[in-house]
GUTI-289672 format. One record per residue: x, y negated, z of N, C-alpha, C, O, CB in turn. Coordinates in steps of 0.001 Angstrom, whole numbers, plus 500000, padded with zeros to 6 digits. Glycine has a CB too. Layout:
XYZXYZXYZXYZXYZ
...
This chain:
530358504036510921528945504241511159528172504016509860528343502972509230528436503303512274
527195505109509374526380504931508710525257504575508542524432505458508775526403505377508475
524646503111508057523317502894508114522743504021507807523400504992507433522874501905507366
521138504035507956519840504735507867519476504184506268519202503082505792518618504240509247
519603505351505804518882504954503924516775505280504015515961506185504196519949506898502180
516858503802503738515409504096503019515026503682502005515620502709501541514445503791503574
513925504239501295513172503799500500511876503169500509510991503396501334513151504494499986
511814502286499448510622501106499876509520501867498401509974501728497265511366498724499629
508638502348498515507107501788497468506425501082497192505523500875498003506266502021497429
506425500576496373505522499499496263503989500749495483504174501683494703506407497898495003
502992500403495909502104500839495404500881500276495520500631499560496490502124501810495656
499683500597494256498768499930494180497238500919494510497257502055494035498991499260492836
496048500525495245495353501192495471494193501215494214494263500136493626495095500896496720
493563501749493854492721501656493179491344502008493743491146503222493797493096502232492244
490438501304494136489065502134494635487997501959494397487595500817494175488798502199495702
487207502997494364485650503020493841485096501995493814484558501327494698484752503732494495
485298501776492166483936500495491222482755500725491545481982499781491702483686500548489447
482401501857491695480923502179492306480840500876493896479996499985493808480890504405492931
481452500908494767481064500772495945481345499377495966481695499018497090481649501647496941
481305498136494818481171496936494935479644496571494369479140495451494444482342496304494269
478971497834493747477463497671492995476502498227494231475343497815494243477252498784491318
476887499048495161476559499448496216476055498458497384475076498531498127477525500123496491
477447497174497233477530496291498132477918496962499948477760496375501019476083495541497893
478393498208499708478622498595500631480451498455501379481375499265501300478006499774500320
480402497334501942482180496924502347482238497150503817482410496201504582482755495058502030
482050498833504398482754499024505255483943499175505337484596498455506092482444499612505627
484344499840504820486497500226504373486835499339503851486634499224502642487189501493503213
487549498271504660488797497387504250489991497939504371490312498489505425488931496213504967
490842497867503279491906498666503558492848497825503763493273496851503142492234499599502646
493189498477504987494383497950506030495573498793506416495575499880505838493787497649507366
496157498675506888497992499205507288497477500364508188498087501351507778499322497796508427
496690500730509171496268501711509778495253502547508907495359503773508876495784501242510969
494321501924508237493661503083507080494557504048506140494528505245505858492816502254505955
495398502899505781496492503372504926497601504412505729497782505614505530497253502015504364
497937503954506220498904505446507182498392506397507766499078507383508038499704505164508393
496665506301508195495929507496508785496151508613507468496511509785507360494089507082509200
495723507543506577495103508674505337496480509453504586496531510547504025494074507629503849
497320508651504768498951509377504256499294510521505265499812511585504925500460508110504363
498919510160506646499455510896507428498658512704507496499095513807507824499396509952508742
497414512227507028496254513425506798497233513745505870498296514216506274494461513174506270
497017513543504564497415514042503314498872514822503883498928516022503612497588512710502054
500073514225504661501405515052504650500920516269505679501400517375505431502929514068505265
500065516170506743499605517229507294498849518581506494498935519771506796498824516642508144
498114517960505410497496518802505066498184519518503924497967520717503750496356518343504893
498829518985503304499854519455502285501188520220502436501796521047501757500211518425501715
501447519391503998503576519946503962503097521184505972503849521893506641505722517109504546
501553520821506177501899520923507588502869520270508722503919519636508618502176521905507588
502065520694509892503560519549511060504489519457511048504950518336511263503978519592512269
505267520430510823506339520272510266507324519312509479508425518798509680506175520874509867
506267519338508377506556518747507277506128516986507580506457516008506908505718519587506046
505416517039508647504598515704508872505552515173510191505482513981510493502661515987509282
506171515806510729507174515561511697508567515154511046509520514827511753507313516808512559
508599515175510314510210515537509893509914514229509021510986513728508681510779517340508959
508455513280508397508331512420507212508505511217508494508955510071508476506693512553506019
508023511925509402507426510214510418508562509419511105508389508361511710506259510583512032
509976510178510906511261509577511639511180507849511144511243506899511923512948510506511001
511028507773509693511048506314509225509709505712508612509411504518508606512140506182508146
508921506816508070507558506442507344506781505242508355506645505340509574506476508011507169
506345504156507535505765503279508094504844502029506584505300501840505456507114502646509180
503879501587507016503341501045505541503576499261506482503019498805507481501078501794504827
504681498673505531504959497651505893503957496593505274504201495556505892506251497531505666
502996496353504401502133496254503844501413495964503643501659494895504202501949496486503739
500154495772503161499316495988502838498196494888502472497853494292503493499192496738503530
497345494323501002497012493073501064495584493737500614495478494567499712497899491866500174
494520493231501390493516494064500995492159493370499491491126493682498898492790494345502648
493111492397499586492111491399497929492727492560496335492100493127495440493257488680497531
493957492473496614495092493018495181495396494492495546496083495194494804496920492034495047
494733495060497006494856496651496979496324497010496496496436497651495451493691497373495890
497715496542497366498715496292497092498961496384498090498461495675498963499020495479496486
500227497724498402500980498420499738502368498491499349502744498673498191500444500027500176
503172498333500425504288498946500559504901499732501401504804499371502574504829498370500474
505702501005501138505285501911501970506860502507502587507665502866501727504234503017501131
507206502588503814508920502844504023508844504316504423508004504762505205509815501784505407
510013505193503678510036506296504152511992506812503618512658506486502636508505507191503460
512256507545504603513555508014504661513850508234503275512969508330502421513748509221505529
515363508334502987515763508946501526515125510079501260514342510334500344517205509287501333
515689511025502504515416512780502272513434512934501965512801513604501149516040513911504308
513108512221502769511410512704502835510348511838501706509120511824501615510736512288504639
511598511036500795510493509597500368509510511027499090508300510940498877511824507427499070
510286512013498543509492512339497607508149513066498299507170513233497571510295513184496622
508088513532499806507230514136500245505911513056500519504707513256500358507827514862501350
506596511905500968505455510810501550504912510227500120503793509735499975506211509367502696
505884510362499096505119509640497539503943510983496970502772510804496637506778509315495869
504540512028496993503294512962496914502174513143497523501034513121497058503533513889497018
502518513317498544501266512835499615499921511872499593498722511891499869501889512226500559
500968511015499071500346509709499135499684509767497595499055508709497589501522508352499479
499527510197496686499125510269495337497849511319495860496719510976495510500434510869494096
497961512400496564497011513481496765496071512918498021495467513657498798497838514984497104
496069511673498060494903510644498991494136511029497973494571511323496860495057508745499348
492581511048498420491217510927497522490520510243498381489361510244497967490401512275497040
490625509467499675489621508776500125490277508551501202491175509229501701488322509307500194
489614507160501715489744506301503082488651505847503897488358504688503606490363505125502838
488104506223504601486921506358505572485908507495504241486072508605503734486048504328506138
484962506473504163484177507399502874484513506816501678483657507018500817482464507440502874
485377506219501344485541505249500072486633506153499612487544506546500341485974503445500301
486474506469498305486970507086497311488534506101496710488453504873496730485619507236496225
489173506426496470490769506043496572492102506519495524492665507544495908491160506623497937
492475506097494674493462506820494171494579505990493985494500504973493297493097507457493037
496034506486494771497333505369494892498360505719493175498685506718492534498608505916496823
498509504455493072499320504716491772500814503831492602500677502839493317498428503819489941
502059504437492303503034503799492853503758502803491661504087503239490558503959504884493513
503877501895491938504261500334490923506185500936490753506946501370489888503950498022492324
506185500664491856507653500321491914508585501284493153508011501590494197507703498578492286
509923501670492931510900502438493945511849501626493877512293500970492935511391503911493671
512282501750495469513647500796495012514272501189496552513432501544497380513332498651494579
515637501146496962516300501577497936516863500717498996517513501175499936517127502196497443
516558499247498801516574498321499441515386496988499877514865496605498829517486498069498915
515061496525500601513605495690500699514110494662500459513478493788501053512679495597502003
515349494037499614515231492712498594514613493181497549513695492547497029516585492000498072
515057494447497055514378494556495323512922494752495605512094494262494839514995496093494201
512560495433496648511150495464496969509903494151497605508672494126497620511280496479497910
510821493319498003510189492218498039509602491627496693508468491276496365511023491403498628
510955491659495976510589491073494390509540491385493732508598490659493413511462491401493420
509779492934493447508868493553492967507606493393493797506644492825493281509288494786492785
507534493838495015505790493650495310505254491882495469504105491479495647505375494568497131
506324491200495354505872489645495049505398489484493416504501488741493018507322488503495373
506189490324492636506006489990491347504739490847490946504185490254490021507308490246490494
504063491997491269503081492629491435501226491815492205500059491738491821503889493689492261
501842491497493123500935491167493865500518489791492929499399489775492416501420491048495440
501452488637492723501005487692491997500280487585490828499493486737490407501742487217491845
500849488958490254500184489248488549498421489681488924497534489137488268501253491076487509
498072490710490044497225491358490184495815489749490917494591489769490784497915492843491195
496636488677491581495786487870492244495507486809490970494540486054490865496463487248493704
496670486968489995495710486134488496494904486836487815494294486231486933496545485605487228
494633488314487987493692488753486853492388488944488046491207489207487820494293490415485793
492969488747489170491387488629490508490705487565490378489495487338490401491697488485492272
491980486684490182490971484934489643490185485047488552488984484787488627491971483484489058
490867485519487207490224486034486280488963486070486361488131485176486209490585487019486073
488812487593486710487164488274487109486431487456488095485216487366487919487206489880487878
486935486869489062486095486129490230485343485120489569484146484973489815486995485418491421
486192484136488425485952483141488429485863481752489239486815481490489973485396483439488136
485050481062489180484398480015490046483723480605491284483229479835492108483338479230489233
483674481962491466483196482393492816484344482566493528484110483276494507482346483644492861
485797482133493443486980482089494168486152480924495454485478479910495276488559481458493060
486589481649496755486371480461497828487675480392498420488435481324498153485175480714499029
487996479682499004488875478707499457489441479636500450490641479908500396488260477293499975
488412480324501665489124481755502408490358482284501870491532482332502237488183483040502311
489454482791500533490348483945499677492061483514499589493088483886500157489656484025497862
491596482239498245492718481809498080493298481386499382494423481096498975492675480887497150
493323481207500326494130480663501707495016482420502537496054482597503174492432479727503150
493861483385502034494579484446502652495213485176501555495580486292501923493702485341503509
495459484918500351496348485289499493497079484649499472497912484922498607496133485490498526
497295483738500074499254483058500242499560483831501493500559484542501597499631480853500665
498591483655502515499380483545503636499876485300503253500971485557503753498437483033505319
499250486474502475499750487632502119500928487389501258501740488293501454498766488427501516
501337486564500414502239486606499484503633485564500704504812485555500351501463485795497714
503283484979501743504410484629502621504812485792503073505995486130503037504145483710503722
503572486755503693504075487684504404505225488845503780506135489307504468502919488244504863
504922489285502014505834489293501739507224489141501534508022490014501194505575489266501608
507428487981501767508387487225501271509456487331502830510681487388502947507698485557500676
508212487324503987509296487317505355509038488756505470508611488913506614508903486257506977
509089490103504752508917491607505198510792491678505596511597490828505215508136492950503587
511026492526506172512073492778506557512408494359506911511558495153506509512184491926507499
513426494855507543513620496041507567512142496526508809511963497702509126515380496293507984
């Protein structure tokens, strides 16, 4: 018997600098924003088809919304369709969006690593910029995101 091969992404969101001068924080991006908007993008790009055939394993195991830091599971055969896809996102509700992918890897130990070793680098240069306006929330829900990492599983 042959296991099921997948591939893990680690990827990072990037989104409109404009819409923190705005003060406008409707779109938190979450594990359902994030797979609506992938799932648009493989529809609109590969058609049903193509969006049927990605969804056997595609799933965003994921997602930390301070470090805009996803990870994203999709079959061997379909991972290059769901990584394209997922690059040709331009927006999530009305918030403007562009995914850059960090890391590939074919097992979720190396992908743990990597999106642990990602996520940690990205929450010191958040301290960085925050400064002394870090509250105690934050830092409390950036561990409990960097545990959740750590217990991701198949």
């Amino acid at each position: 018997m042959v296991g099921f091969k997948n591939r893990y992404m680690v990827m990072e969101a990037f989104v409109d600098p404009n819409r923190d001068l705005i003060g406008d924080d409707t779109v938190i991006i979450t594990q359902y924003n994030v797979s609506k908007a992938i799932k648009d993008s493989i529809l609109v790009n590969y058609g049903e088809c193509g969006l049927a055939s990605s969804l056997g394993s595609f799933q965003v195991k994921y997602v930390n919304p301070i470090t805009k830091l996803c990870v994203i599971r999709a079959s061997r055969e379909e991972y290059q369709k769901v990584w394209s896809a997922t690059t040709m996102v331009r927006s999530i509700g009305n918030c403007s969006v562009i995914f850059n992918l960090l890391d590939l890897s074919g097992n979720m130990k190396a992908c743990r690593r990597a999106a642990l070793k990602c996520d940690e680098a990205k929450f010191e240069e958040y301290k960085l910029a925050v400064g002394e306006r870090l509250s105690a929330d934050v830092a409390q829900h950036m561990l409990n995101c960097i545990e959740k990492i750590k217990i991701l599983e198949h």
